[in-house]
Each structure stands twice: as C-alpha cells, then as structure tokens.
KOLSE-173456 format. One record per residue: x, y, z of N, C-alpha, C, O in turn. Coordinates in steps of 0.02 Angstrom, whole numbers. Layout:
<n.px = X, n.py = Y, n.pz = Z, ca.px = X, ca.py = Y, ca.pz = Z, c.px = X, c.py = Y, c.pz = Z, o.px = X, o.py = Y, o.pz = Z>
...
END
This chain:
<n.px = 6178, n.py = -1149, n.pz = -2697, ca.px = 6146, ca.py = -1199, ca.pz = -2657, c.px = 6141, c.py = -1173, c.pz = -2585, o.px = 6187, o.py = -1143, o.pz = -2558>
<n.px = 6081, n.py = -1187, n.pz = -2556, ca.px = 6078, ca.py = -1156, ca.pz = -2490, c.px = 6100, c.py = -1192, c.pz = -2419, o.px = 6078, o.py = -1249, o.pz = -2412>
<n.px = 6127, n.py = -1177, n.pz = -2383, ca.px = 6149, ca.py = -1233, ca.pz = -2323, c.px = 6123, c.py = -1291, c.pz = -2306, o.px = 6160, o.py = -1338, o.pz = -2291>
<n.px = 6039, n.py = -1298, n.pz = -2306, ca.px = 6022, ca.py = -1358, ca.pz = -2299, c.px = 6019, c.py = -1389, c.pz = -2359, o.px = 6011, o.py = -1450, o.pz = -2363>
<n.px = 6022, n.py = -1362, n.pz = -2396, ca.px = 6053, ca.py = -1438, ca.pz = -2476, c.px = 6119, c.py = -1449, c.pz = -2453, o.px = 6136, o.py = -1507, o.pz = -2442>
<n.px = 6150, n.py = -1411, n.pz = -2447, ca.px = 6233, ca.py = -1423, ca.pz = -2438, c.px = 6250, c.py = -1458, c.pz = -2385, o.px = 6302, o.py = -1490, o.pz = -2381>
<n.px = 6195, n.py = -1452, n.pz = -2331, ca.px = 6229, ca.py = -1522, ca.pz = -2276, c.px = 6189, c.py = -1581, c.pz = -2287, o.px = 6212, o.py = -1635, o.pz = -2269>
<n.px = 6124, n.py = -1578, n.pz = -2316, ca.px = 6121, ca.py = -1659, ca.pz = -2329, c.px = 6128, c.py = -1684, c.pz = -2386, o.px = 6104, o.py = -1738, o.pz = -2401>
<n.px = 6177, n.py = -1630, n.pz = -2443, ca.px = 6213, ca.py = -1679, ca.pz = -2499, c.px = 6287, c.py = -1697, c.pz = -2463, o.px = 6316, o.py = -1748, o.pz = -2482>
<n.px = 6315, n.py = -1658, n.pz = -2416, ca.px = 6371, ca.py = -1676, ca.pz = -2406, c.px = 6377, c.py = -1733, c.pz = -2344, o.px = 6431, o.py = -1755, o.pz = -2326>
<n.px = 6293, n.py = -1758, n.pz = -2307, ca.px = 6287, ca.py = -1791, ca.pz = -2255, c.px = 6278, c.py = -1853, c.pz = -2291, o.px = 6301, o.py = -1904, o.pz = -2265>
<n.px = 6239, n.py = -1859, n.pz = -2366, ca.px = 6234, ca.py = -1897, ca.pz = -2404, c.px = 6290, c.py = -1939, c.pz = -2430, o.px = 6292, o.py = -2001, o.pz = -2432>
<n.px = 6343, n.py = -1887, n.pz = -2454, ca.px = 6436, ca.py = -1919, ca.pz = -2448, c.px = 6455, c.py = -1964, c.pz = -2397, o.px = 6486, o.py = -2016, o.pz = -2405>
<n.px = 6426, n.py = -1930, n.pz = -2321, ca.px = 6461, ca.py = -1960, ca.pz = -2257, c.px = 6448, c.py = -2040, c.pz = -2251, o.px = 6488, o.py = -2086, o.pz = -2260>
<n.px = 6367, n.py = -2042, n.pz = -2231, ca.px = 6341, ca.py = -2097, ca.pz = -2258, c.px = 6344, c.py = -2154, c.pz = -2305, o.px = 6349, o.py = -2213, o.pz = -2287>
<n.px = 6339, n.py = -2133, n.pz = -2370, ca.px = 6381, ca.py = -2172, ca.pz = -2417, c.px = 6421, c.py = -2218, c.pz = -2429, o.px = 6421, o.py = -2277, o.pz = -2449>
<n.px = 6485, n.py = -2145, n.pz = -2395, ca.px = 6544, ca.py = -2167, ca.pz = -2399, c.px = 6558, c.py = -2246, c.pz = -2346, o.px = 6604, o.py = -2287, o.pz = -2352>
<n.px = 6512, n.py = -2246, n.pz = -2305, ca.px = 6500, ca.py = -2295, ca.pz = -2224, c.px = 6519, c.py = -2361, c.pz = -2283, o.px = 6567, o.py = -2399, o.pz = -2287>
<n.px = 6463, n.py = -2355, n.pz = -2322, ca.px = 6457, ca.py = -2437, ca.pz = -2355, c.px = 6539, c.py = -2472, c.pz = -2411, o.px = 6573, o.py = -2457, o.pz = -2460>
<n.px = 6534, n.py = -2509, n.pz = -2374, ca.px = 6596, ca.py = -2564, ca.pz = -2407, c.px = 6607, c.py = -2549, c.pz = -2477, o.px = 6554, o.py = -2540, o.pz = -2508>
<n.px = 6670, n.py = -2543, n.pz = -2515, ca.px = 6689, ca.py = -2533, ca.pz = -2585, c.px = 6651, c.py = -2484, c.pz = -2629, o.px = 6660, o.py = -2488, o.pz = -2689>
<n.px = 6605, n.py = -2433, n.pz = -2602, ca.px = 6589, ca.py = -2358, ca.pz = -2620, c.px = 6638, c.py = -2331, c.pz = -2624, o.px = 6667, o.py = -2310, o.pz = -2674>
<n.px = 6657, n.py = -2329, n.pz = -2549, ca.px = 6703, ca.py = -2245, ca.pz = -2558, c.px = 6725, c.py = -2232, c.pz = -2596, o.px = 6702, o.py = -2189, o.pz = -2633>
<n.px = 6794, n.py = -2269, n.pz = -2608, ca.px = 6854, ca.py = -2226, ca.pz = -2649, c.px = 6822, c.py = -2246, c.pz = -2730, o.px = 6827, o.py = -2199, o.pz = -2770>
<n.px = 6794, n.py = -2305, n.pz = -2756, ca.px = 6800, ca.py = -2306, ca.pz = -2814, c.px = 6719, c.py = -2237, c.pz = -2844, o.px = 6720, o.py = -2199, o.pz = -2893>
<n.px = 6674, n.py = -2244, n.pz = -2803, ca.px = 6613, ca.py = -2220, ca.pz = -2832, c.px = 6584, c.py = -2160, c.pz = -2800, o.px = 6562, o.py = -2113, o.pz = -2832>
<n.px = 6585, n.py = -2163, n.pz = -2731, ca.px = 6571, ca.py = -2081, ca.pz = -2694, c.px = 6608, c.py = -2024, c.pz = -2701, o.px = 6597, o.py = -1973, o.pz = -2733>
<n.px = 6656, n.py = -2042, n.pz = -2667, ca.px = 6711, ca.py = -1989, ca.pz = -2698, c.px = 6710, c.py = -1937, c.pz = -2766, o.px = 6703, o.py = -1877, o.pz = -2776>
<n.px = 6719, n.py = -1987, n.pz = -2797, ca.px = 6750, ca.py = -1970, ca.pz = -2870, c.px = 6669, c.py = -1931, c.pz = -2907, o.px = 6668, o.py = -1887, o.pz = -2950>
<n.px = 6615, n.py = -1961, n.pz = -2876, ca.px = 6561, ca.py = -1931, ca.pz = -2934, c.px = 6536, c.py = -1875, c.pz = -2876, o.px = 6485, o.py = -1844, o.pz = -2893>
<n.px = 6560, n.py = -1858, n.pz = -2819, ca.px = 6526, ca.py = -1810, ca.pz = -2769, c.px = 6573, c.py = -1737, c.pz = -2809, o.px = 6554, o.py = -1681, o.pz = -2828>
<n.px = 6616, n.py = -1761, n.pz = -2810, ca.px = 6677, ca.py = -1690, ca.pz = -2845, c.px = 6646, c.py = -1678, c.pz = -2908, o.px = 6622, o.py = -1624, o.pz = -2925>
<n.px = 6648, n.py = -1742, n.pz = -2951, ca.px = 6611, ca.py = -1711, ca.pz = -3028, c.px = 6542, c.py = -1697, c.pz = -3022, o.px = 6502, o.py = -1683, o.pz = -3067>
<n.px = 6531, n.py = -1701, n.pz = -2960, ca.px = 6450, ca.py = -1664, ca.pz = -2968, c.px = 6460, c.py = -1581, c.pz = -2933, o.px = 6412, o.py = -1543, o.pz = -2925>
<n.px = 6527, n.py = -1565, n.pz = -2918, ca.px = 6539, ca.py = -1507, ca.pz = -2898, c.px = 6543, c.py = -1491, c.pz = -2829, o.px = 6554, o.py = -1433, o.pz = -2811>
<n.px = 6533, n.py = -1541, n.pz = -2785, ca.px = 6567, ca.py = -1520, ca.pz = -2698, c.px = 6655, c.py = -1520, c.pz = -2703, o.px = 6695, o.py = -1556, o.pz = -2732>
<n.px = 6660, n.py = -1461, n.pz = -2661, ca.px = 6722, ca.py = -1454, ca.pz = -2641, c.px = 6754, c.py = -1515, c.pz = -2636, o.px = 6716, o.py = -1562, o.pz = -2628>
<n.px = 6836, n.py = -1533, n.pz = -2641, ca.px = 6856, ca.py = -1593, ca.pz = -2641, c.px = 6874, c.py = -1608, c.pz = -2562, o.px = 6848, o.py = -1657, o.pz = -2536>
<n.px = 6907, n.py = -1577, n.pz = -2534, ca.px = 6917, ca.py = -1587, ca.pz = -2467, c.px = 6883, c.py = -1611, c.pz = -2421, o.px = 6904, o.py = -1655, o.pz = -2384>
<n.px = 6812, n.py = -1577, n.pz = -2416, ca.px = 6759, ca.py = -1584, ca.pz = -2378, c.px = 6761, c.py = -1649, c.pz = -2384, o.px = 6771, o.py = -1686, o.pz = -2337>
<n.px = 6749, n.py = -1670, n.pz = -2450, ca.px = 6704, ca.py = -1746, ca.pz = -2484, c.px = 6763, c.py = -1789, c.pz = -2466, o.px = 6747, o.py = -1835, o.pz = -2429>
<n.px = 6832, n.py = -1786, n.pz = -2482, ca.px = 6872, ca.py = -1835, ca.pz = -2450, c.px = 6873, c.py = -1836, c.pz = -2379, o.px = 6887, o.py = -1894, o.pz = -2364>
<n.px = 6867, n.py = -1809, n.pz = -2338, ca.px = 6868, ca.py = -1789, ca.pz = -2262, c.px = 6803, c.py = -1825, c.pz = -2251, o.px = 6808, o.py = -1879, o.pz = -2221>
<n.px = 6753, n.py = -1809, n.pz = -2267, ca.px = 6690, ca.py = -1855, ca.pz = -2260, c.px = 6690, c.py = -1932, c.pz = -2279, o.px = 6656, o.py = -1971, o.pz = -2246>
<n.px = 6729, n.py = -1954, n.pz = -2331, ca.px = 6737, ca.py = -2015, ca.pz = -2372, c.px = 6765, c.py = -2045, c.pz = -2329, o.px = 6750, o.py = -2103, o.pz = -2313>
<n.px = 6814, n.py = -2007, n.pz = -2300, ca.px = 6872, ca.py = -2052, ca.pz = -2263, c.px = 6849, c.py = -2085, c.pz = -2206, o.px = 6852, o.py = -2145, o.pz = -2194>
<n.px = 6811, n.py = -2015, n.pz = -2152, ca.px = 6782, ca.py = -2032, ca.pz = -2094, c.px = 6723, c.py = -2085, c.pz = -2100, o.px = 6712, o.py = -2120, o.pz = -2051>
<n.px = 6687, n.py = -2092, n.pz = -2155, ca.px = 6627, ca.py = -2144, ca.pz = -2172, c.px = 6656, c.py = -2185, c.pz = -2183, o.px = 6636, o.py = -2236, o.pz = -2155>
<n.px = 6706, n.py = -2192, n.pz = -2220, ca.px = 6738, ca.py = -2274, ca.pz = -2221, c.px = 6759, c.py = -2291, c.pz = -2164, o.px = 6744, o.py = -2347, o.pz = -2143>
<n.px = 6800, n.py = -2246, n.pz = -2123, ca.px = 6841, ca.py = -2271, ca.pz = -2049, c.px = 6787, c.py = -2299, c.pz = -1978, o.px = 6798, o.py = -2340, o.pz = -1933>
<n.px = 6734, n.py = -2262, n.pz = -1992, ca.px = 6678, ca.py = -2284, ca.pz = -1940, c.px = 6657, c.py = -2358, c.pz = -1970, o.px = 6668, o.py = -2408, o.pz = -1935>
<n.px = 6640, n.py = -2363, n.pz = -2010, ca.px = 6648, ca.py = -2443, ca.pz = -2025, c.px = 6681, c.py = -2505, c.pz = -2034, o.px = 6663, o.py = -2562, o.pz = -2046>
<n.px = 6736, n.py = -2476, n.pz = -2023, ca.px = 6819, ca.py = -2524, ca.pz = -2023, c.px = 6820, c.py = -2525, c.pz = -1957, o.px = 6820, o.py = -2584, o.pz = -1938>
<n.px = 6822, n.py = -2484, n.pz = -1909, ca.px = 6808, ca.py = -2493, ca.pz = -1825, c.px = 6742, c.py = -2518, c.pz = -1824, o.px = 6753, o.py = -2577, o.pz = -1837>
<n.px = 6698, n.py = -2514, n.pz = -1820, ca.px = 6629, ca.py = -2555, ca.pz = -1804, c.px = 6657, c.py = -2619, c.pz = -1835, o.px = 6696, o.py = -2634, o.pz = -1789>
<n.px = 6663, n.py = -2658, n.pz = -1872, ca.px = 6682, ca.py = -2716, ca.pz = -1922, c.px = 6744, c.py = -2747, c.pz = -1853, o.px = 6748, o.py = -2800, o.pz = -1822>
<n.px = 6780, n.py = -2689, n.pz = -1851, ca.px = 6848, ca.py = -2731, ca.pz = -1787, c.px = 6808, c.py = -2747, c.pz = -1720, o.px = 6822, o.py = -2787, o.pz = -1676>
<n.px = 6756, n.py = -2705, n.pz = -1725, ca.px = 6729, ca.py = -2702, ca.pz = -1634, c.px = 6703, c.py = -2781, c.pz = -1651, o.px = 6705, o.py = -2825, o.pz = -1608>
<n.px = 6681, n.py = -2791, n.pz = -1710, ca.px = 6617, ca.py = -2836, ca.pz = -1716, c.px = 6663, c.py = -2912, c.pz = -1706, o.px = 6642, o.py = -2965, o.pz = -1684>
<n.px = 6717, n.py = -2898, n.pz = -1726, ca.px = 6757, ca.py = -2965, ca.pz = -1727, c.px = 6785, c.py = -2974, c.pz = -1683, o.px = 6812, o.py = -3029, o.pz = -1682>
<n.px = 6795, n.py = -2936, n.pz = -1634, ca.px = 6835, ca.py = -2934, ca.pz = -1578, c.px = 6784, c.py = -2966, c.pz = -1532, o.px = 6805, o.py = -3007, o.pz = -1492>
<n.px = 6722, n.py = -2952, n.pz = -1531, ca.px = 6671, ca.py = -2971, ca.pz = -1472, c.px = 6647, c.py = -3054, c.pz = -1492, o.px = 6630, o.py = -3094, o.pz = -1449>
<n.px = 6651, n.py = -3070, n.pz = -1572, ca.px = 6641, ca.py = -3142, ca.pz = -1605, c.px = 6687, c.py = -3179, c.pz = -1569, o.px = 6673, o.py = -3230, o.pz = -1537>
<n.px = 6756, n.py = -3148, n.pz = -1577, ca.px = 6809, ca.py = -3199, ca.pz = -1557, c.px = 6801, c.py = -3204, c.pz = -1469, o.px = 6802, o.py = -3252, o.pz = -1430>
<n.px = 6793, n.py = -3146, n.pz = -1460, ca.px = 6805, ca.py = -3178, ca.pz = -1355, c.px = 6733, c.py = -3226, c.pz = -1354, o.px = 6734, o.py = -3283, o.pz = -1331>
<n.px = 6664, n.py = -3190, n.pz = -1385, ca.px = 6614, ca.py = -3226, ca.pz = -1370, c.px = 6639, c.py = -3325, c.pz = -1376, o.px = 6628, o.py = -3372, o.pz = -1338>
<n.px = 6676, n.py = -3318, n.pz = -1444, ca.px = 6689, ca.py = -3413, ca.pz = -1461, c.px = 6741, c.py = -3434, c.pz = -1408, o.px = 6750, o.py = -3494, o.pz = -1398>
<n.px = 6769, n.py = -3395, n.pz = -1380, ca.px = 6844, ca.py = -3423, ca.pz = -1333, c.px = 6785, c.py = -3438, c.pz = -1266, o.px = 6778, o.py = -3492, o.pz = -1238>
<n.px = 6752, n.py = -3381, n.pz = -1254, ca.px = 6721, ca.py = -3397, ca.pz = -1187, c.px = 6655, c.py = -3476, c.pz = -1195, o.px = 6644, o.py = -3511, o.pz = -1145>
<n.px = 6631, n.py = -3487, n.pz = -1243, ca.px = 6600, ca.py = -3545, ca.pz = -1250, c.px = 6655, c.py = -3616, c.pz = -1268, o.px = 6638, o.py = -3675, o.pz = -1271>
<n.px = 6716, n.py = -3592, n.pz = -1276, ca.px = 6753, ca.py = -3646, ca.pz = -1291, c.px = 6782, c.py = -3673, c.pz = -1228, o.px = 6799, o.py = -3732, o.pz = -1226>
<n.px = 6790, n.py = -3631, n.pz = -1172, ca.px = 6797, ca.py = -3617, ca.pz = -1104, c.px = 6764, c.py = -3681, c.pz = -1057, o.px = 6782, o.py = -3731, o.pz = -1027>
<n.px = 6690, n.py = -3634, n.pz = -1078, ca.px = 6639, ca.py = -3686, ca.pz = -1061, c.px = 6617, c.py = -3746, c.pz = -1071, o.px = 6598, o.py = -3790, o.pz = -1033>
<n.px = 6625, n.py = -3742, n.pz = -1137, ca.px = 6625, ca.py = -3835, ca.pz = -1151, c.px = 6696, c.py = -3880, c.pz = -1130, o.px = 6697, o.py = -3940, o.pz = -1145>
<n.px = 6742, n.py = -3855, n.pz = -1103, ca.px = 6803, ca.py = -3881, ca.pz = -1078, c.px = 6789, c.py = -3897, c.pz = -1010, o.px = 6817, o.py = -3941, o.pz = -977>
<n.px = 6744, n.py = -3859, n.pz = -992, ca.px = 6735, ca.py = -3857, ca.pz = -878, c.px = 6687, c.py = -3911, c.pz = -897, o.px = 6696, o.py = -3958, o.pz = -858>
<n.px = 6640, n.py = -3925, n.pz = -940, ca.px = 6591, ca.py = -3955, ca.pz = -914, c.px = 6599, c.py = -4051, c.pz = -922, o.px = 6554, o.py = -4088, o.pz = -900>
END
C-alpha cells in the first residue's frame, strides 16, 4: 500500500474513532483485521475518542455557566 492509502485509511480510523460507541467495540477491532498495524490504530482510536470526550466537556461546561448566567438575570430583574 502506498503512503497516501496509508494515511487516509489510517486518517479514516482517526475520524471514526471521533464518533460515540465506534471506537473500541467496531473501529478498532475491524481496522487490525483488515491488517493496519495495531498500535498506530489504537493510538489513533484513542486520540479520536479523547477529542470528543473534551469537546462534549467544553460543550457542557459553556451550557452550564450559559444557564447560571441567565438564572442570574432573571434574579436582578
């Protein structure tokens, strides 16, 4: 396989891996039996799941101050 198959099957993993309850049960496991190195593909799996578990915290973190600061407001007024 030539480098550019090999980085956008293994960019394909990265990606993937981003979306909720893929990773570990379905990317992972069929990226190896399709013959990528295992490391790479867990190292990629991992980091695609973790960018979305932080985005998901950022997202709740900005929900909750956003509702405290309108709860704020309807208290002053």
């Amino acid at each position: 396989m030539n480098f550019s198959k090999l980085l956008f099957v293994y960019s394909m993993v990265f990606i993937l891996a981003a979306v909720p309850f893929l990773e570990g049960p379905i990317i992972a496991p069929v990226a190896v039996l399709a013959g990528l190195s295992f490391w790479p593909v867990f190292i990629l799996a991992v980091i695609g799941n973790l960018i979305t578990v932080y985005l998901l915290i950022i997202l709740l973190i900005k929900l909750k101050s956003g509702a405290a600061r309108k709860e704020r407001k309807t208290k002053q007024a």
